[in-house]
N, C-alpha and C positions, 0 to 999 in steps of 0.2 A: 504494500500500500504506500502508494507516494505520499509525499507533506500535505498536500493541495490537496488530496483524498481524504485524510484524518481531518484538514480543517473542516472542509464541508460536511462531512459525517458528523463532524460532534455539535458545526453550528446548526446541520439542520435538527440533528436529538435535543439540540437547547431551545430550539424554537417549539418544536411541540410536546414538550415537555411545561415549557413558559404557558403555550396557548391553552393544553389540557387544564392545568392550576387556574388559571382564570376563567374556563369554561366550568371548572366545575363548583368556585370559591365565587361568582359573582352573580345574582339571579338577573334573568333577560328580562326586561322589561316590554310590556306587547303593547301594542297600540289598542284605539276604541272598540277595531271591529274585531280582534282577539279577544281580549280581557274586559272590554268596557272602562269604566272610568268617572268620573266627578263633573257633570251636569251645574253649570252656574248660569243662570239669565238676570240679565240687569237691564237696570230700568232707567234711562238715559231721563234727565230732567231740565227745567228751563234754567240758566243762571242770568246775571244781570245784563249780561253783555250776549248771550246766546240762547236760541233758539230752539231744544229738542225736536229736529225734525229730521228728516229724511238724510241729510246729506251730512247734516251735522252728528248724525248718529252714523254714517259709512265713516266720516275721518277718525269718530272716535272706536271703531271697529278695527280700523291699522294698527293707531298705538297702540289697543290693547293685545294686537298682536306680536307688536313688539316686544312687549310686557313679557309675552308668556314665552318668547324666542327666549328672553333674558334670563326666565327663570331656568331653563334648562328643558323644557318639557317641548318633546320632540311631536312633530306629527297632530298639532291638535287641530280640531276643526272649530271655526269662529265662523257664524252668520248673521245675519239681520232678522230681527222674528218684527213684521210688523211694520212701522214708522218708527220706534224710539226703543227698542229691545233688542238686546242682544246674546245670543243664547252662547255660552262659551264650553267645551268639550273637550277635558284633560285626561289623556289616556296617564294612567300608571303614576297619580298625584302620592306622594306621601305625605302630605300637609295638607291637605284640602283649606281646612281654616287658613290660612298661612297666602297661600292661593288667591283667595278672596282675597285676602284683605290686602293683599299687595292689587290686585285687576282693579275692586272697589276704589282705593286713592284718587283723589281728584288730582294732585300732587302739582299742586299752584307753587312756584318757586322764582321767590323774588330776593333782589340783594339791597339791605339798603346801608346808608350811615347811620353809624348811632349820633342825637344830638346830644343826650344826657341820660341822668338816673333820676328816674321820679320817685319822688318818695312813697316810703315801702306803708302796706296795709294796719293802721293802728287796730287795736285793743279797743272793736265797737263802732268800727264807726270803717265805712267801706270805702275804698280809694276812688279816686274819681275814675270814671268810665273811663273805656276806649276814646281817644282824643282824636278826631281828624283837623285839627287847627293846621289847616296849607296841605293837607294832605298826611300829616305827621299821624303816628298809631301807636302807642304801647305795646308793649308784649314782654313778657316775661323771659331771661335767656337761660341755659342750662344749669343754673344754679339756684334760679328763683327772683332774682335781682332784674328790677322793672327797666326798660331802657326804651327811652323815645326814638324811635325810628323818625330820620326823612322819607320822603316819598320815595316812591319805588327808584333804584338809580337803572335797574336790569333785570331782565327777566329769566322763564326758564328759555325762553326762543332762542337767546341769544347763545344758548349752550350747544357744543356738537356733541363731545361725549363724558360719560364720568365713569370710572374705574376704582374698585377696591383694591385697595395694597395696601402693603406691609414694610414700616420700616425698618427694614434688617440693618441697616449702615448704622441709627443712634437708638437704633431700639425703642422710636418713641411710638409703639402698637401700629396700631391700625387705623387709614385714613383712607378719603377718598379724591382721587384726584379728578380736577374737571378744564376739561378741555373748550376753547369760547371759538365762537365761530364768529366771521363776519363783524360788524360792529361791534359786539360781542366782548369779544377782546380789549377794543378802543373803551366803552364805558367802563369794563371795571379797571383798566388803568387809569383812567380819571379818578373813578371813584377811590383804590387805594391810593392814588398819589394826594386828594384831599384829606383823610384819614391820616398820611404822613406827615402832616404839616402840623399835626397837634403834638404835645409832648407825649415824650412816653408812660403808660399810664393811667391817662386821661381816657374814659368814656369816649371823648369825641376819634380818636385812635383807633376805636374799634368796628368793623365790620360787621352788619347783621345777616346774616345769610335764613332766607324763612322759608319753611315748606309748611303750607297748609294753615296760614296764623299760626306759625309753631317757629321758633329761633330753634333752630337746630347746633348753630354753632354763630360763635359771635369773636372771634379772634382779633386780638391785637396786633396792627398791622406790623410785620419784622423790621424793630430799627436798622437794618441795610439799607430799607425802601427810601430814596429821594423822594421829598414835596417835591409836590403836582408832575412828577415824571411817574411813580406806580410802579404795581407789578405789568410790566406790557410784554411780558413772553405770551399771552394767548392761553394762559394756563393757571391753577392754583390749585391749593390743597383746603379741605373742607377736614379739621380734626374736630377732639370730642369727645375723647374718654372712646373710641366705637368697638365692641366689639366686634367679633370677623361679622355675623348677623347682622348686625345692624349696619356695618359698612356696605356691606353686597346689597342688604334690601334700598339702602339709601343712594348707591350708584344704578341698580336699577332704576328704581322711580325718576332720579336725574334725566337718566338715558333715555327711558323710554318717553319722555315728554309729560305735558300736563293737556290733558286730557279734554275736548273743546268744550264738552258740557259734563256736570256731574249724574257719575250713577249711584245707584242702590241697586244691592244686592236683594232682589226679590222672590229668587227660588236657592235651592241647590240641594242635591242629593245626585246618589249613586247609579249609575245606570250599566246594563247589561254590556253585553255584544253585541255588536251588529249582525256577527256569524255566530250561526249556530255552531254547538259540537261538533253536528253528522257535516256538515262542508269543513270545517276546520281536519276531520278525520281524514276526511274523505281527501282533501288535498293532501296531507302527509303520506297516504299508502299509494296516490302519485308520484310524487315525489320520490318516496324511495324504489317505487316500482319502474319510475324515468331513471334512477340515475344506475340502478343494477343492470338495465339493458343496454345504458351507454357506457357501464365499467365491463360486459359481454363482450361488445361490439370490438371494445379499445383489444380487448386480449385477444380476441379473433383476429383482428387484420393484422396487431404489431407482438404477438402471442409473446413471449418472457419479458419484452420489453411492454408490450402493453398491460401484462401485469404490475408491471414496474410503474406507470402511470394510473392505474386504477386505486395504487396504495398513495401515490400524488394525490391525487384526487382528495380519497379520505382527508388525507392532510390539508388539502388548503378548506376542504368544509370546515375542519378544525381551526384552520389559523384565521381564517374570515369570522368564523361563529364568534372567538375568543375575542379579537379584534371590534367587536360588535358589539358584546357588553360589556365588553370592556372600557368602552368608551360612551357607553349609554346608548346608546343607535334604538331607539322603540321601533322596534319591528311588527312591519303590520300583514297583512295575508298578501297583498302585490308584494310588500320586501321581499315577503319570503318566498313566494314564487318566482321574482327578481334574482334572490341567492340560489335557487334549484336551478335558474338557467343560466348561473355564472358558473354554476357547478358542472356542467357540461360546454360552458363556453371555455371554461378553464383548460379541458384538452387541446385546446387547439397550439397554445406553446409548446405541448409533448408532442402532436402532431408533425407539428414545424420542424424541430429535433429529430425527429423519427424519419421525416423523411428525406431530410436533409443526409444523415448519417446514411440510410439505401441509399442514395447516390454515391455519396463517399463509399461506400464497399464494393457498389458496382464497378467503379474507377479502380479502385487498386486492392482487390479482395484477398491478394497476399500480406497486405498492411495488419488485415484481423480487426475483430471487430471491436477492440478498445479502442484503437485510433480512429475506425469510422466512430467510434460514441462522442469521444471528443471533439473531433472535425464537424459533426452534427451539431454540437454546443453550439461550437464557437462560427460555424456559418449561419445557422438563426438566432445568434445573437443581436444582429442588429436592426432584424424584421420582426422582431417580438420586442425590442426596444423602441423602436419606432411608432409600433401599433399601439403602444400603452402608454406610451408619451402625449400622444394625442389625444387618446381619452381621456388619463388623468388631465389634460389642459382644460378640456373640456367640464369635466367633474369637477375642479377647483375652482373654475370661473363660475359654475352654476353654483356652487356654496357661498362662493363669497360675494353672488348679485343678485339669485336670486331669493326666494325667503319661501317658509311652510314647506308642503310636501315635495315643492323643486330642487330645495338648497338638501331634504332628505335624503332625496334620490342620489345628490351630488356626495353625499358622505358614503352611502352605501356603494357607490357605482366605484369610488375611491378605495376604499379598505376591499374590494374584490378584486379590482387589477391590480393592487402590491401581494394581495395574496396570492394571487393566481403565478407573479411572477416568482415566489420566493417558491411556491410550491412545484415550478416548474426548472427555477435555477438553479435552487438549494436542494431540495429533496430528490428529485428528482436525478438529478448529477451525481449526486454522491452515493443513489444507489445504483444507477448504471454504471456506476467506476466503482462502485466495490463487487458487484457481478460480471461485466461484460470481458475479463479477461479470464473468467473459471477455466475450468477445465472440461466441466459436461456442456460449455454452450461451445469452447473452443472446437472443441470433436467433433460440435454439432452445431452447426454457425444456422441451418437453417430454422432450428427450433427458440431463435434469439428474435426471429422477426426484420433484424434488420439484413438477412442475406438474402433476404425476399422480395422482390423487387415491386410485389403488387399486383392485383387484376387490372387497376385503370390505367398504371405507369405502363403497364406489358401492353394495355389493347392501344395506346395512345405511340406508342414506342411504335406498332406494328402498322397502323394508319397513317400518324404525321399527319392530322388535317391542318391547312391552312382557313383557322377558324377567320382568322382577320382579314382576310381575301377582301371584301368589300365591307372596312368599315362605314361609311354610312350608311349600309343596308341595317348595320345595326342598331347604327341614331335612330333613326326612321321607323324604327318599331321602338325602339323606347319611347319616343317622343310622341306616336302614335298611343300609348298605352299610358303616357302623360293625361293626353289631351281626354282620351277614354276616362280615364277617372276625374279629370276634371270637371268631365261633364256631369256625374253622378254629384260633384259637389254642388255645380250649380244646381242642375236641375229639381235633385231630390233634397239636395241639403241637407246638413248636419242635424242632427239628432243630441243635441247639446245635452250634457246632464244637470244634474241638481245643480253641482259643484258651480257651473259655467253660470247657470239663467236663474236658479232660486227655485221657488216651488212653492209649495202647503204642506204646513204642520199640523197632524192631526193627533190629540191624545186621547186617550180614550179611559175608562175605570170601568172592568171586569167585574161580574157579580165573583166568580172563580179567579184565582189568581194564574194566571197561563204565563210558562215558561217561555224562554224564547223561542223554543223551536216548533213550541206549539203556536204562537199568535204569529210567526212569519208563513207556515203551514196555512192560517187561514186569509192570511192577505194576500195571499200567489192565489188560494185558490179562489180570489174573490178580482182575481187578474193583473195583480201586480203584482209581479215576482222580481220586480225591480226596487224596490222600494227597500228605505232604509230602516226596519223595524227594532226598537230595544224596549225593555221591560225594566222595570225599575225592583220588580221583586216583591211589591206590595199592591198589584193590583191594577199599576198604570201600563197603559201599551200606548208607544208614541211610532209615528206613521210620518214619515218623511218622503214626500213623493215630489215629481217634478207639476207639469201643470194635473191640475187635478178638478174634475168638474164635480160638481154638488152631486148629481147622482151617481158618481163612481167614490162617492167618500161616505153614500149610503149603503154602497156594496159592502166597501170595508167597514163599515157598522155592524152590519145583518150579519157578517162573516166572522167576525169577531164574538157577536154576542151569542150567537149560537156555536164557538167553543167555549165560552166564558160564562155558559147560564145568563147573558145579562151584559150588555155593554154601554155604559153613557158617556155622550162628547163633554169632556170637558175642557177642550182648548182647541181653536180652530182659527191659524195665525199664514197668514203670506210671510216666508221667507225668504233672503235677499239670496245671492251667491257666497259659499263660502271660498271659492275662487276668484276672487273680486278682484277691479282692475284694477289696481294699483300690484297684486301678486300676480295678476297677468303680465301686466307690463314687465313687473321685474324679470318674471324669466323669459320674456322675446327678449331683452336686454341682453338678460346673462347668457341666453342662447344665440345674439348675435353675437356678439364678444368671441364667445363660445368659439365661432364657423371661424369669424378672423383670425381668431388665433393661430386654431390649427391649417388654414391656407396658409401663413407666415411662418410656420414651423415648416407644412410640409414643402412649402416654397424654398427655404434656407436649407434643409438637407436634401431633399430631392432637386427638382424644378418646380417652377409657377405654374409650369402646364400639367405635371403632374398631384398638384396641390388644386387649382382649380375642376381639375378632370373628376377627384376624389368630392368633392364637395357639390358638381353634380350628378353623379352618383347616388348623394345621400340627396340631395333634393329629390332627384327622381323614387328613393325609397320613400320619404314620405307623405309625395305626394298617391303616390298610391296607395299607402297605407290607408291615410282618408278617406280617399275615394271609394276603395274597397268597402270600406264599412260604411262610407255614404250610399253607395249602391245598393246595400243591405239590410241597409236603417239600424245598425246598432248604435249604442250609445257613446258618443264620444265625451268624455266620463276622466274623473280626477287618475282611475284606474289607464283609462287609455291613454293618458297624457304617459303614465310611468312607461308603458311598453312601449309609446311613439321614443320617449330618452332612449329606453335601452336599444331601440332599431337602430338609431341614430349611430350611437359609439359602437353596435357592430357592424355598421356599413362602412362607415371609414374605416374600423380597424381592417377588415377583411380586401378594402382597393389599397390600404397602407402596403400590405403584405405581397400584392402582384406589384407595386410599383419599386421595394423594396429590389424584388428579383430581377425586374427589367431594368434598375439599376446598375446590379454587377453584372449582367448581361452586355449590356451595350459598353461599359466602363471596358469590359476586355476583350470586346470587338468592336472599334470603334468606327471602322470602315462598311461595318453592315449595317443595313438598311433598318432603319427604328421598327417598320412594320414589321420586318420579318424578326426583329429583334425579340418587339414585344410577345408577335405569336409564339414564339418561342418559352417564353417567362408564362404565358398563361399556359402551356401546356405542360411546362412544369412543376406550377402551381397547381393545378386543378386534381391532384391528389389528396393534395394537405386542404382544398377548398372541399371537395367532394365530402371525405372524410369528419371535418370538423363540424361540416350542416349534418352531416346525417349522427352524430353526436347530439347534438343540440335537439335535433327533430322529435329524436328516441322522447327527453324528455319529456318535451314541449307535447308529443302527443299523447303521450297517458295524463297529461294535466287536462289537455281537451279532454278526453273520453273518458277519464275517470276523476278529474278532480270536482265536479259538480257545478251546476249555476252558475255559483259564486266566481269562481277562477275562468269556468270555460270562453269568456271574450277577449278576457285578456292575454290567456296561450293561446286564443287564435289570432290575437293581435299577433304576440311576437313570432308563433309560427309561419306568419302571414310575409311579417319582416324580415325571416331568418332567409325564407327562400327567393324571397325580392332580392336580398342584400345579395347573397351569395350570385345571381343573375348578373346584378349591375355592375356588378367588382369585376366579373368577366367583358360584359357585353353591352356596357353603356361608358364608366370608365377611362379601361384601354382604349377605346376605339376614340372616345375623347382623347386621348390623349394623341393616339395616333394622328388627327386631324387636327390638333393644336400645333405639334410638333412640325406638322405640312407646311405652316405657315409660316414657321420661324425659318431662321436661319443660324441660327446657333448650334457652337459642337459640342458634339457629346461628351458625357458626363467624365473625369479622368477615372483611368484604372484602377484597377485595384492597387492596393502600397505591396511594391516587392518586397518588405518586412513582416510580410503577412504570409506566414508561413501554409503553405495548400498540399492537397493530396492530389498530387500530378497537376494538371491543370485544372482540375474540379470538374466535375461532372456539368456544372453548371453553364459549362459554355456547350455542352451539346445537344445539339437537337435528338428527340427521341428517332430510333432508329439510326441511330450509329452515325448522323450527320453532326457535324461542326457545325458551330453557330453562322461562320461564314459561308458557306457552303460544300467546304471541300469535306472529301473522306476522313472518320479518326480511326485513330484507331481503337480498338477495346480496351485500353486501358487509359483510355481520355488523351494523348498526346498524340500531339497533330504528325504527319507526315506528310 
């Protein structure tokens, strides 16, 4: 065993060794329609200066989802019930009171000067009121000691952000720091540089910082400070005796703003799942029933080595799951359908390896098959780096622009491509370098999988089509199957869910108390099996549908009452979107960002033609995708949005991966013709393409056929995507590319670095059927004559 082999063997036993300890020391936390969760509605009301209505109750719908981003609570669902109500929904609260009372704050936050000390309350006899003399007001500061406040000098508006920390440097606890935006800045440097002009000391010295008619903190301004110059760094510190608690809830409320009108808290209790057990079941014995037929499939085509990848596998479920609650990730029934199809998308780097190394042994099969295993590493290393670089751009940019279940998708979609790679580079490597030089696979090279060339590689070796013959014949049917779905979008239109356009809430109170899986049982069969149904456990059944008419909300009465002995309406409220356009906005934003980035990435390491070629590729996936469920009227749904993400980042990873090859293709013949270049690279790719879809598929279709109702739209979303994707990446793509590249005049890409050690010349430069990439004869062992 070389050095390089013990490393990677004992890092990859430390990683899953780390992953199992926290998969099994840290409990998962589920989202609403798993577990259910903590039901708050408030009651939006008039203040002096606003309005309780329509719109003033959407702006205050944002903050408070700010509020709850802040608190840590992943995945919640926030809507409008009404004109001035707001129904708020926290999967997996451990504070519920806590909760509240942070959402409920109106958290009015003003800064002023102190003018003086009013004198304190005697023995009988009451202090004089609240004073607005010029706008001046009393208030008590954290000691109890009365201090005349000036008028407001600054507001919360004027603030960008505020953050809990810890003084480690003088030990002086815990504070919070706040950051001023805009004018911001400018007023409280005026304001402390007037406060500096007083002696040290003195009342007039000191700063009133107020949240809610409350002095929170009143500090003397630090003699360093120059008169009428200030603090003007754009920044300052809020102390206070805080503990860690009360610093974090006090940088939240900062952060999250003050609130346009005040609420009250006028419900809250516990509410069920939105899924029943039997769907929740019923998706898990999918799930492990997809992913045992695509850990089958892997050992059937790449047999010891696709064993070798099926115990990968295992691992990166383990080091994604660990990674997941590890980090709090609430996982919801899309996440987790999400992770069952990264758990088969995961093959696709052992894939890449696997068939990279069959080539390398095809080339020089006296080398043995440890240095094909190695040669295989280290020639998809940079097409599985590539592929995942653009995703994770993509994944980081949608976390950090856009917000709710977009920015989720961006953390999950994140921790599954570093897992996918560790479990493909780490694990993976180090047990095909602690096997692949045995002695029972040495004697028997063919029973290792990689002295086997393949059924697609052998019939593609024996034909040699020239797929790319007439690329625009290929545009012209993509473009044609564009315009096809596009018409289903016009014509038939979308099918918007709750989440997009709002709907009717209906609750109801059961003479019988009905479980969930009984009162969703009688709303399907009352014709909405669409609908968002949960039970509170005492009698209430609440009915979340999209539009909904008066006689189809007497169905689900009749339907209800006769499982429940007895059903009465007791709440019957129009609610708004809980995908509201301002979280729309944000992730067209974070999803434009998103595209540019990765066109600029794949612009700098490939070409611009190849980075735009890939990006309409993924337009043409999904505009299909649409279209297709437009044609068919399902529901484009907070659920669709997730499978539209995940098409997305496997349609560029998968045109990543053929442009990869036509890269070292053309790099080492740089004299041949880019079409015949390209045709080349996709018929070498389309093993590892072939292979990786019908991995993915295994899953995806026992999620259709056996995961129930609940999941079945959305495996047919991404099954719908998997086979798009895999299409475009061949036959929309390349062919772009081939007709962008017609137009330039630009040379091709440089060689490969002669410090880059190969096995003969690589299999890579030749055409199947024993052609050179330029056209002349090779020989069998890849070297030209």
């Amino acid at each position: 065993m070389t050095r390089a082999t013990a490393v990677r063997a004992v890092l990859a036993l430390t990683v899953l060794l780390a992953s199992a300890f926290i998969a099994l020391a840290t409990p998962v936390r589920l989202g609403l329609d798993l577990q259910g969760g903590t039901r708050i509605v408030l009651q939006a009301r008039d203040s002096a200066t606003a309005t309780a209505d329509r719109e003033t109750t959407e702006r205050t719908l944002e903050v408070l989802r700010n509020r709850v981003d802040a608190l840590g609570v992943a995945e919640p669902t926030l809507t409008r019930s009404g004109e001035d109500r707001i129904i708020v929904e926290l999967p997996d609260v451990q504070d519920p009171k806590e909760a509240a009372e942070v959402l409920g704050r109106t958290a009015q936050l003003t800064f002023h000067a102190v003018e003086g000390v009013e004198e304190q309350k005697e023995q009988g006899k009451e202090p004089p009121a609240e004073k607005a003399d010029k706008g001046a007001r009393i208030l008590e500061d954290e000691s109890g000691q009365r201090l005349r406040l000036a008028p407001t000098a600054l507001d919360g508006s004027g603030v960008k952000d505020a953050a809990a920390q810890i003084d480690t440097a003088q030990g002086g606890g815990w504070f919070v720091s706040v950051d001023f935006r805009g004018d911001g800045g400018d007023d409280w440097a005026k304001l402390t540089g007037d406060a500096a002009c007083n002696p040290a000391g003195s009342p007039q010295r000191r700063v009133a910082i107020v949240l809610d008619n409350e002095v929170i903190s009143s500090p003397q301004v630090d003699p360093s400070v120059a008169c009428k110059v200030g603090i003007n760094d754009g920044a300052t510190r809020i102390t206070g005796s805080f503990t860690a608690e009360e610093a974090r809830d006090l940088a939240l409320l900062i952060k999250g703003g003050a609130l346009p009108v005040p609420v009250d808290i006028v419900e809250q209790r516990t509410v069920g799942p939105t899924l029943g057990a039997d769907a929740i079941d019923a998706s898990a014995r999918a799930a492990l029933i997809g992913i045992a037929l695509t850990s089958v499939f892997v050992i059937v085509v790449y047999r010891f080595f696709g064993a070798l990848a099926a115990v990968a596998l295992a691992a990166y479920g383990l080091i994604s799951y660990a990674a997941m609650v590890g980090l709090g990730v609430t996982l919801t029934l899309p996440g987790l359908a999400g992770f069952v199809l990264a758990v088969g998308m995961a093959v696709d780097a052992n894939v890449l390896v696997f068939e990279r190394a069959r080539e390398e042994y095809a080339s020089a099969p006296k080398r043995g098959l440890h240095r094909a295993s190695t040669a295989g590493f280290r020639h998809a290393l940079s097409a599985i780096a590539d592929s995942n670089i653009t995703t994770l751009l993509a994944a980081g940019l949608l976390f950090f622009f856009a917000s709710g279940p977009v920015k989720g998708f961006g953390v999950t979609l994140s921790i599954g491509v570093l897992a996918s790679m560790v479990s493909a580079l780490v694990v993976t490597r180090a047990l095909a370098d602690l096997f692949s030089d045995r002695a029972f696979l040495t004697r028997r090279p063919r029973l290792s999988g990689i002295a086997l060339p393949g059924r697609v590689r052998t019939r593609l070796a024996e034909r040699n089509p020239d797929l790319l013959r007439s690329p625009r014949g290929w545009l012209a049917l993509s473009l044609a199957a564009v315009v096809l779905a596009g018409a289903g979008i016009a014509v038939k239109g979308l099918e918007l869910g709750v989440e997009f356009t709002g709907g009717r809430l209906t609750e109801y109170s059961t003479t019988r108390t009905l479980d969930a899986e009984e009162a969703r049982e009688a709303v399907a069969a009352a014709g909405f099996d669409r609908a968002a149904v949960t039970t509170s456990g005492d009698g209430d059944v609440s009915v979340r549908t999209g539009e909904l008419s008066n006689a189809g909300e007497q169905r689900i009465r009749e339907a209800l009452a006769e499982a429940g002995g007895g059903a009465e309406k007791v709440k019957d409220e129009m609610i708004g979107p809980s995908l509201g356009d301002e979280l729309r906005r944000n992730a067209l934003i974070a999803l434009g960002i998103a595209l540019v980035a990765q066109l600029v990435y794949l612009a700098a390491r490939f070409r611009w033609t190849f980075g735009a070629s890939a990006v309409i590729a993924m337009v043409h996936d999904v505009v299909l995708l649409v279209g297709i469920f437009a044609w068919l009227g399902k529901p484009v749904d907070g659920v669709f949005l997730a499978a539209l993400l995940t098409v997305i980042g496997y349609s560029v990873n998968d045109s990543v991966v053929v442009f990869d090859r036509v890269r070292e293709l053309w790099g080492a013949s740089r004299r041949t013709p880019f079409r015949q270049v390209a045709n080349t690279a996709v018929l070498q790719t389309v093993p590892r393409t072939v292979n990786t879809g019908i991995g993915a598929v295994f899953i995806l279709a026992a999620l259709v056929v056996l995961g129930g109702d609940s999941l079945a739209d959305f495996a047919f979303a991404l099954l719908t995507g998997v086979l798009v994707g895999t299409w475009s990446s061949v036959f929309t793509a390349v062919p772009a590319a081939v007709e962008l590249e017609a137009r330039r005049n630009a040379p091709p890409p440089p060689p490969v670095s002669k410090g880059r050690k190969r096995t003969g010349t690589g299999s890579a430069r030749r055409l199947p059927g024993g052609r050179a990439a330029d056209g002349r004869a090779a020989h069998p062992n890849g070297a030209q004559v």
